[in-house]
TIKELUM-116068 format. One line per field, with one value per residue: chain; residue in three letters; residue number from 1; y, z, x of N, C-alpha, C in turn. Coordinates in pm, whole numbers, plus 50000, padded with zeros to 5 digits. Atoms other than C-alpha are relative to their C-alpha. Example, Ala and Ser with C-alpha at 12.3 -4.5 7.8 and 13.67 -1.06 7.14 Angstrom:
2
ch	[A;A]
aa	[Ala;Ser]
i	[1;2]
nyy	[49881;49881]
nzz	[50000;49994]
nxx	[50089;49918]
cayy	[49550;49894]
cazz	[50780;50714]
caxx	[51230;51367]
cyy	[50120;50109]
czz	[50000;50073]
cxx	[50090;49923]
! end
This chain:
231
ch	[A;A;A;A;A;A;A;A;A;A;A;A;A;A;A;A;A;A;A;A;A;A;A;A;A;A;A;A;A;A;A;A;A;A;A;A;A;A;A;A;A;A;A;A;A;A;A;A;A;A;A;A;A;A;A;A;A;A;A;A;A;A;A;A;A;A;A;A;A;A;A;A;A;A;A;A;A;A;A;A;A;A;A;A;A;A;A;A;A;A;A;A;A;A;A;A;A;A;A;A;A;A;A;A;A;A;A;A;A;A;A;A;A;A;A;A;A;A;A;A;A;A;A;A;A;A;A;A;A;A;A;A;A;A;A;A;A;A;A;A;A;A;A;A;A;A;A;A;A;A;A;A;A;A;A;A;A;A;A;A;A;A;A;A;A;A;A;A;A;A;A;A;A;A;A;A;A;A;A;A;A;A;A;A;A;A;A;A;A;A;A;A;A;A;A;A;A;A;A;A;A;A;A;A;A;A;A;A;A;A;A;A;A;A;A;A;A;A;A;A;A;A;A;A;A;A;A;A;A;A;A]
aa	[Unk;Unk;Unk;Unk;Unk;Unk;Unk;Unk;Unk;Unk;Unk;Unk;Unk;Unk;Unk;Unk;Unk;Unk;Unk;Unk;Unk;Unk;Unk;Unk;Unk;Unk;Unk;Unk;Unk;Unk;Unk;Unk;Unk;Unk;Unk;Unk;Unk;Unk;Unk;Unk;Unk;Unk;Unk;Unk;Unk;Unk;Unk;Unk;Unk;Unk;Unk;Unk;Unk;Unk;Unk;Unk;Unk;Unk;Unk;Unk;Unk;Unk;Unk;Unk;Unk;Unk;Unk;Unk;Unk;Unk;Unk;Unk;Unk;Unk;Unk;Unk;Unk;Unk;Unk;Unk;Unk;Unk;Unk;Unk;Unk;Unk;Unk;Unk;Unk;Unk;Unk;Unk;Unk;Unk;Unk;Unk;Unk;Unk;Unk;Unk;Unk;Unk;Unk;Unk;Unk;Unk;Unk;Unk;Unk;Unk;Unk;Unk;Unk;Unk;Unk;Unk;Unk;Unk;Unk;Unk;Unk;Unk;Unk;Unk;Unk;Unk;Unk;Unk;Unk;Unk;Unk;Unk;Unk;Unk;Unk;Unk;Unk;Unk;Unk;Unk;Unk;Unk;Unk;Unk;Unk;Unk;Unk;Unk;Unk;Unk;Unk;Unk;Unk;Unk;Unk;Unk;Unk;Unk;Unk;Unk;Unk;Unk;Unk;Unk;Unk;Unk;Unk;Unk;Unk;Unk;Unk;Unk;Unk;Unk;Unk;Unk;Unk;Unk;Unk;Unk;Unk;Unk;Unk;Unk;Unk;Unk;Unk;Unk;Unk;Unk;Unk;Unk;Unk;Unk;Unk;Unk;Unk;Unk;Unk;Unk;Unk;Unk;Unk;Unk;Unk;Unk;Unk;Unk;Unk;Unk;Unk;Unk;Unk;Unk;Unk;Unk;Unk;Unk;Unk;Unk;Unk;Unk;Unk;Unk;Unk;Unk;Unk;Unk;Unk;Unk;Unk]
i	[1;2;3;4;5;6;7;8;9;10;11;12;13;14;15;16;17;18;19;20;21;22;23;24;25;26;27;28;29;30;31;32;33;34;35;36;37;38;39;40;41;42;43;44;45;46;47;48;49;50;51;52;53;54;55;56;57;58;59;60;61;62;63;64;65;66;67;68;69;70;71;72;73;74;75;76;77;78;79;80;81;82;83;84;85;86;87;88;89;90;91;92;93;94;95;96;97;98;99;100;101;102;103;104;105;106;107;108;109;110;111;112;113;114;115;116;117;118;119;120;121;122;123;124;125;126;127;128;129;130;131;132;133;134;135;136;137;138;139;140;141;142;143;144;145;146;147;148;149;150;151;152;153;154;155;156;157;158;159;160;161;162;163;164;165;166;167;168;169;170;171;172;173;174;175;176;177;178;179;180;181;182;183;184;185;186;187;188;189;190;191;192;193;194;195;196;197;198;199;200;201;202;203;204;205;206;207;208;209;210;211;212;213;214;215;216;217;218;219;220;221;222;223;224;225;226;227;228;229;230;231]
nyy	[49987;49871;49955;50010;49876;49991;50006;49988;50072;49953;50076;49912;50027;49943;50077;50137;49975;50095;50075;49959;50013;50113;49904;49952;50127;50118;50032;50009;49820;50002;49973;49932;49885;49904;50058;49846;50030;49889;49967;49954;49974;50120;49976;50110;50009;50044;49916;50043;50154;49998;49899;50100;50168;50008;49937;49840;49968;49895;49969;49971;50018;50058;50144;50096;50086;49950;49895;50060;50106;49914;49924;50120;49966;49870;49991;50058;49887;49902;50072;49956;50122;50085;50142;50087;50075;49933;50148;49956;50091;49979;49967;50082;50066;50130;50086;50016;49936;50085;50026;49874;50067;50125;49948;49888;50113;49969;49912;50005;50126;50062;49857;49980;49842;49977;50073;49998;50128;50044;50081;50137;50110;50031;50082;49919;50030;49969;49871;49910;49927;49997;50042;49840;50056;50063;49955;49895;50058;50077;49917;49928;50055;50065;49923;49953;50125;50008;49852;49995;50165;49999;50070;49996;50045;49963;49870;49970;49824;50079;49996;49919;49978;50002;49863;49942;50017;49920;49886;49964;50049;49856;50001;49867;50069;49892;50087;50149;50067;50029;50143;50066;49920;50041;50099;49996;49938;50125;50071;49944;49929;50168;50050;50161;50017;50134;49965;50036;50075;49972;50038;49876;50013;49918;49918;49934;49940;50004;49989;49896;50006;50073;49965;49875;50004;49887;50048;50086;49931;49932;50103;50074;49945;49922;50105;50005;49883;49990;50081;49948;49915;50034;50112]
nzz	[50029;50157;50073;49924;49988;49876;49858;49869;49804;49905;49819;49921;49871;49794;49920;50098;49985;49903;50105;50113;50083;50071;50121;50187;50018;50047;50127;50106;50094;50151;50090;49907;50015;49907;49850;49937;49842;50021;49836;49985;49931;49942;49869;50003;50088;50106;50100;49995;50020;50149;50079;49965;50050;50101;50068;49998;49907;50059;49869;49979;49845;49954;49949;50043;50094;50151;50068;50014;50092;50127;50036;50106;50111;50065;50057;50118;50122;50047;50041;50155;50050;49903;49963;50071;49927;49852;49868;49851;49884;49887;49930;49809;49984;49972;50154;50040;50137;50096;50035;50080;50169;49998;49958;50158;50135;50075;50064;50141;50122;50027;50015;49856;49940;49872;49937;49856;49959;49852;49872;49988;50085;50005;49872;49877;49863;49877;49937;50068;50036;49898;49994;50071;50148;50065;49984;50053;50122;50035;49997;50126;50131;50046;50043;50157;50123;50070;50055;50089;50142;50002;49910;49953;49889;49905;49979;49958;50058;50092;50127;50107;50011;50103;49974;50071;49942;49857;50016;50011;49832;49944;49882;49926;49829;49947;49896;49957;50109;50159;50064;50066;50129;50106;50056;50060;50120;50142;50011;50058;50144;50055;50040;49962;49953;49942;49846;50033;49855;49887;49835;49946;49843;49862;50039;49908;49938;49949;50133;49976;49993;49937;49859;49949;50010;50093;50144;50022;49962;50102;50119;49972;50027;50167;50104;49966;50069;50141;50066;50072;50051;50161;50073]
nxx	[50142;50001;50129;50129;50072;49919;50038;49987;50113;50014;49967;50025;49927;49976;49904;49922;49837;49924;50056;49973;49894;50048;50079;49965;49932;49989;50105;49933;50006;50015;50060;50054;49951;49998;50058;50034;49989;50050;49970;50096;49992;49920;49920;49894;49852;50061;49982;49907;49932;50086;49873;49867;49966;49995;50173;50059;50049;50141;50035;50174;50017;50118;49986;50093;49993;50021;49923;49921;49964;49989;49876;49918;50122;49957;49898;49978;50041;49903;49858;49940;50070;50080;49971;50134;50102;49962;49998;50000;49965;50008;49913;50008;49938;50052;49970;49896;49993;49917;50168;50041;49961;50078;50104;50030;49972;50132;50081;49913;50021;50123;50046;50140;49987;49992;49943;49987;49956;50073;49895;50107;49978;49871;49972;49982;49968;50079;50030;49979;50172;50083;50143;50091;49995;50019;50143;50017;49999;50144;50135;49994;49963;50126;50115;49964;50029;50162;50019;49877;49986;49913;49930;49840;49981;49986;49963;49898;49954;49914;50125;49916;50088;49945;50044;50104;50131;49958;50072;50105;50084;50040;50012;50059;49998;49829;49934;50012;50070;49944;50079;50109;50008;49904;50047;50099;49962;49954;50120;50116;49929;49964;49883;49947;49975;49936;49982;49896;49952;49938;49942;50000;49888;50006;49913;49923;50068;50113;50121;50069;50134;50081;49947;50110;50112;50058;49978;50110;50172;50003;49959;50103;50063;49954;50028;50124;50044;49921;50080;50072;49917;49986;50117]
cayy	[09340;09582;09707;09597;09868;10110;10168;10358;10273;10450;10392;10599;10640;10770;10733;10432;10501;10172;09983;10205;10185;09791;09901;10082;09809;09527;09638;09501;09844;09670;09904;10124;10485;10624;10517;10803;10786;10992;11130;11172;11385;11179;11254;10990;10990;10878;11104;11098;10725;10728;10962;10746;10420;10565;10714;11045;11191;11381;11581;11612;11712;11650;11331;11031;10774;10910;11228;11048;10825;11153;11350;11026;11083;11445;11403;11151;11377;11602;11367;11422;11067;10869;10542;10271;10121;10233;10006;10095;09926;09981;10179;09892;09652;09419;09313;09152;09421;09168;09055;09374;09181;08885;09142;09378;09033;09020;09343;09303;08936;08939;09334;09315;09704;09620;09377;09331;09135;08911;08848;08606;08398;08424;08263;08495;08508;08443;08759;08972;09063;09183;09037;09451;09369;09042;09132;09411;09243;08988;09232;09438;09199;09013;09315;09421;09041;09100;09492;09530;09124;09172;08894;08996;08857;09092;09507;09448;09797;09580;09664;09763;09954;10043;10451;10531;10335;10513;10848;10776;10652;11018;10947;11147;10937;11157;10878;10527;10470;10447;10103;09981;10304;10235;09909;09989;10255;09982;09792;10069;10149;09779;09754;09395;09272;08975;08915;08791;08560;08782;08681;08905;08935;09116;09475;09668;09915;10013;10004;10395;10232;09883;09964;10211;10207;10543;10378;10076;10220;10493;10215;10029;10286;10431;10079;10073;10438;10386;10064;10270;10546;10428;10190]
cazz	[24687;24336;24196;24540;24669;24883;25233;25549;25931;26133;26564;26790;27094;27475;27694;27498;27586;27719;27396;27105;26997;26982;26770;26472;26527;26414;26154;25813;25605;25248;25026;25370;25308;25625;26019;26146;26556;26614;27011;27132;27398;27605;27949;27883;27635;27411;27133;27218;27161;26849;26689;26799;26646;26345;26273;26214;26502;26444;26817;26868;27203;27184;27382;27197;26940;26622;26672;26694;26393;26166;26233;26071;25807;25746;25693;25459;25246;25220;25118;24773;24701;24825;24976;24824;25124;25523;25819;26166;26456;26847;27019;27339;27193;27234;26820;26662;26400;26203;26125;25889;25585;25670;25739;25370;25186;25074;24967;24713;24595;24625;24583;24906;25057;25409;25605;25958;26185;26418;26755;26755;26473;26590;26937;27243;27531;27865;28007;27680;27632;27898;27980;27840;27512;27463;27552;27370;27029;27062;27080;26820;26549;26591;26599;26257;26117;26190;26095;25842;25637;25747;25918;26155;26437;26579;26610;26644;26586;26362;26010;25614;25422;25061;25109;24807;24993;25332;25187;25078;25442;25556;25882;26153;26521;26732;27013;27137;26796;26528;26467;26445;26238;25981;25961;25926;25660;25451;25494;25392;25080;25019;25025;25012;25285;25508;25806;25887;26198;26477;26743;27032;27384;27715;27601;27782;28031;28155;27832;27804;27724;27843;28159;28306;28390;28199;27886;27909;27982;27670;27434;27519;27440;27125;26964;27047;26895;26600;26482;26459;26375;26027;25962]
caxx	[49696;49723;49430;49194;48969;49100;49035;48987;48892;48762;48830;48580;48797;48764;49022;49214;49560;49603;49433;49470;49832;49751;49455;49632;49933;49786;49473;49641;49776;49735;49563;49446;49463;49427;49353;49187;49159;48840;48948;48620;48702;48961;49112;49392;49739;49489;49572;49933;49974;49732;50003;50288;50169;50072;49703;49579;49409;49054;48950;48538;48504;48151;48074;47910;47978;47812;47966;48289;48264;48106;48376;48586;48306;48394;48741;48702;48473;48783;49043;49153;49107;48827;48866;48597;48515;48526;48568;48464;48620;48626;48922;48909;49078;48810;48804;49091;49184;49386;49026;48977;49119;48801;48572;48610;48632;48257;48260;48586;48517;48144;48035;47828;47741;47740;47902;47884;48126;47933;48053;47703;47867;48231;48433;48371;48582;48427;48260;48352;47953;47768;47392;47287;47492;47375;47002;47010;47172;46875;46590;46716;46811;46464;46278;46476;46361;45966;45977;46244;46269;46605;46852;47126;47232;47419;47493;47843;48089;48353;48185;48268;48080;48145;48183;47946;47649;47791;47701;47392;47235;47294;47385;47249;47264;47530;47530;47417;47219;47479;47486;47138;47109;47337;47178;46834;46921;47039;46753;46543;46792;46796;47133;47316;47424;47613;47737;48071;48216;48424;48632;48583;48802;48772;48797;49069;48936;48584;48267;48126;47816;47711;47969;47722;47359;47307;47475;47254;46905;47013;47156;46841;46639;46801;46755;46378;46327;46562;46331;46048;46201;46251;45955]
cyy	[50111;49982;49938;50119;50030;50017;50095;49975;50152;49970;50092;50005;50102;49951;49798;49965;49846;49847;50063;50025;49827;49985;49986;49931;49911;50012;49993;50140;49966;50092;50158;50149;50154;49941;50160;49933;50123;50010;50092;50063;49932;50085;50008;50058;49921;50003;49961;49858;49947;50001;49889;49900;50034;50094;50156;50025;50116;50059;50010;49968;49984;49876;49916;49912;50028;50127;49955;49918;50132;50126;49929;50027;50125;50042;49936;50101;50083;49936;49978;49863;49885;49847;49947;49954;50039;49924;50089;49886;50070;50051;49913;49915;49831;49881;49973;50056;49920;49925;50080;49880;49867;50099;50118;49886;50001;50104;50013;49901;49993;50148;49998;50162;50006;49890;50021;49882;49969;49939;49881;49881;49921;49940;50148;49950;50030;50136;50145;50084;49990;49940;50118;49950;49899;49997;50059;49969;49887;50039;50051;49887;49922;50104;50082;49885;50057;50156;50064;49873;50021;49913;50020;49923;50041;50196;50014;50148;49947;49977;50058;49999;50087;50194;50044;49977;50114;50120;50019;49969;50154;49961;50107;49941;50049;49886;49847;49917;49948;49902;49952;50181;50004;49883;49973;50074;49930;49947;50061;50079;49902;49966;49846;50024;49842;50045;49884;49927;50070;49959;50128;49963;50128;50166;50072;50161;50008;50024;50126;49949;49873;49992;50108;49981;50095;49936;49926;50007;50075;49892;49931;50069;50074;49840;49988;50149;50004;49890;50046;50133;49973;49930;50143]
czz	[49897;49960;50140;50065;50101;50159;50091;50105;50036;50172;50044;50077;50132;50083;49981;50011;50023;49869;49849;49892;49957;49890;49871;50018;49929;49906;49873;49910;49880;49970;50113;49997;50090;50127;50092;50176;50013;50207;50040;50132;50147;50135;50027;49879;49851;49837;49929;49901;49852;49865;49973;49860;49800;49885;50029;50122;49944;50162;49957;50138;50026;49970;49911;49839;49862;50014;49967;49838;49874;49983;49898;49877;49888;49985;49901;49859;49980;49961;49846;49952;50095;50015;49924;50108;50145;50115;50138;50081;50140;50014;50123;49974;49968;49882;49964;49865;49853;49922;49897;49852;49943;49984;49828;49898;49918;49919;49809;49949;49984;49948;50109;50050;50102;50002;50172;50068;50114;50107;50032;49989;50095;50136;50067;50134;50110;50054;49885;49941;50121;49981;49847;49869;49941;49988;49871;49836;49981;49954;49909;49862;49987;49965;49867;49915;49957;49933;49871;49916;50024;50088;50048;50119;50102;49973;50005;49894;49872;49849;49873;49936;49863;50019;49913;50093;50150;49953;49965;50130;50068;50089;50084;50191;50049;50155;50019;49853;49855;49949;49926;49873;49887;49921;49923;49904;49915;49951;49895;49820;49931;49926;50011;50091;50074;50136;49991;50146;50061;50108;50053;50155;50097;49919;50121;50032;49989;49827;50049;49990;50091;50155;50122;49950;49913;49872;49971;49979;49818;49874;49981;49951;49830;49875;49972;49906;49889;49912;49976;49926;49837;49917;49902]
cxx	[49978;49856;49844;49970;50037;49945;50031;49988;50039;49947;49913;50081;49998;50031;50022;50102;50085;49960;50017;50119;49983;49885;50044;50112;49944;49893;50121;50042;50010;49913;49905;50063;50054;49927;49975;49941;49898;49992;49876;49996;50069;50046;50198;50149;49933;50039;50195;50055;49926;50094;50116;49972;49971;49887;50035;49859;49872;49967;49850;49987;49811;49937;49895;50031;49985;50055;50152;50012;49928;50113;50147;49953;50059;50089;50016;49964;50089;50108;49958;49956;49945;50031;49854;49969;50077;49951;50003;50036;50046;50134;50052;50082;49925;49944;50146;50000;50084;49873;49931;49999;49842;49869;49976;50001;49864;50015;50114;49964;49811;49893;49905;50026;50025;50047;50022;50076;49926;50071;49898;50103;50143;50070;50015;50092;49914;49951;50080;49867;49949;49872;49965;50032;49959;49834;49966;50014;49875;49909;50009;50000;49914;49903;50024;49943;49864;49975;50092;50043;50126;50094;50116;49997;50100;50021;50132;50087;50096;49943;50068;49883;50005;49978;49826;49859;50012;49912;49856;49881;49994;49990;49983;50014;50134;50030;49964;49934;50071;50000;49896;49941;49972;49927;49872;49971;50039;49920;49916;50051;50043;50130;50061;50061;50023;50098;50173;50097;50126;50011;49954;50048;49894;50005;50064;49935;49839;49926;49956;49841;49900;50074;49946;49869;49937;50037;49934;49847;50044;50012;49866;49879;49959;49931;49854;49961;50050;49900;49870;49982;50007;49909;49965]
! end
């Protein structure tokens, strides 16, 4: 792949140990400059096994998703040479990272800014979305059509995102909101965008967010305050 644009991912991850060497195994490493593992305060061998398989390990012991994925953020900004485009994907297991290469294709052959993979579009395994997640991707991604002219169909974490536009969204959501965030910052910076068909499995071990009533109620909440939040 000579001369295609380069690449980072970035994994949130808490307690992963048991999913995250499969993880940075199998995302494709053409043209990928760096697999940063952001150990969002782990319990587990998390870190450990991160190391092992291959990635660079980032620690942020303080708990929550967007701090996790800007600490990924704020290493990039220090790397000597910037990647062109930055891929987030889950620590669980529960995306097929071999899927990266399907999921940055828009943005090399078509120049698209965002890209989201949909687990809507793509084949779910049985009981791999909870009710909360699939509720929750409904509500949001209609209430982005009538408030925002914008069509997604889903929130999923499996996403690329051409750095330059990245930096200019100025992310700021330190937990349950990063996603629809991200997304509606685009919207409002009328960036291009497309969506992109993901498989999605069981993920391995318990969900911090839709696996708990506190994660659901908050997730539920964050999406609801983030949509007007930005109008």
């Amino acid at each position: 792949m000579e001369n295609q644009p380069t690449i980072v991912v970035i994994i949130p991850a808490l307690n992963e140990e048991d999913s995250i060497g499969k993880v940075v195994n199998e995302i494709p490493k053409d043209n990928v400059l760096a697999i940063l593992v952001c150990n969002n305060g782990s319990s587990d061998q998390t870190e450990e096994v991160a190391k092992k398989a291959g990635a660079i390990v980032l620690n942020e012991p303080k708990p929550g998703y967007g701090w996790a994925c800007l600490k990924g953020m704020d290493y990039v900004s220090k790397m000597e040479a910037k990647p062109e485009i930055i891929v987030f994907i889950d620590g669980d297991y529960s995306d097929y990272p071999a899927e990266l290469t399907n999921v940055v294709a828009p943005i090399i052959h078509q120049q698209i800014d965002l890209v989201i993979g949909s687990r809507a579009l793509g084949a779910k395994e049985k009981g791999s979305m909870t009710f909360p997640q699939r509720f929750g991707n409904w509500l949001a991604t209609r209430l982005m059509r009538v408030f925002y002219r914008v069509r997604y169909t889903d929130l999923g974490p499996f996403r690329a995102i051409k750095y330059s536009k990245l930096c200019q969204l100025n992310m700021q959501d330190k937990t349950y909101g990063w996603t629809i965030e991200m997304q509606l910052k685009a919207a409002k910076h009328k960036l291009t965008y497309t969506e992109v068909p993901v498989n999605y499995k069981k993920r391995i071990g318990v969900s911090k967010v839709s696996g708990t009533i506190k994660g659901t109620i908050m997730a539920g909440y964050k999406i609801i305050f983030a949509i007007f939040k930005y109008l």
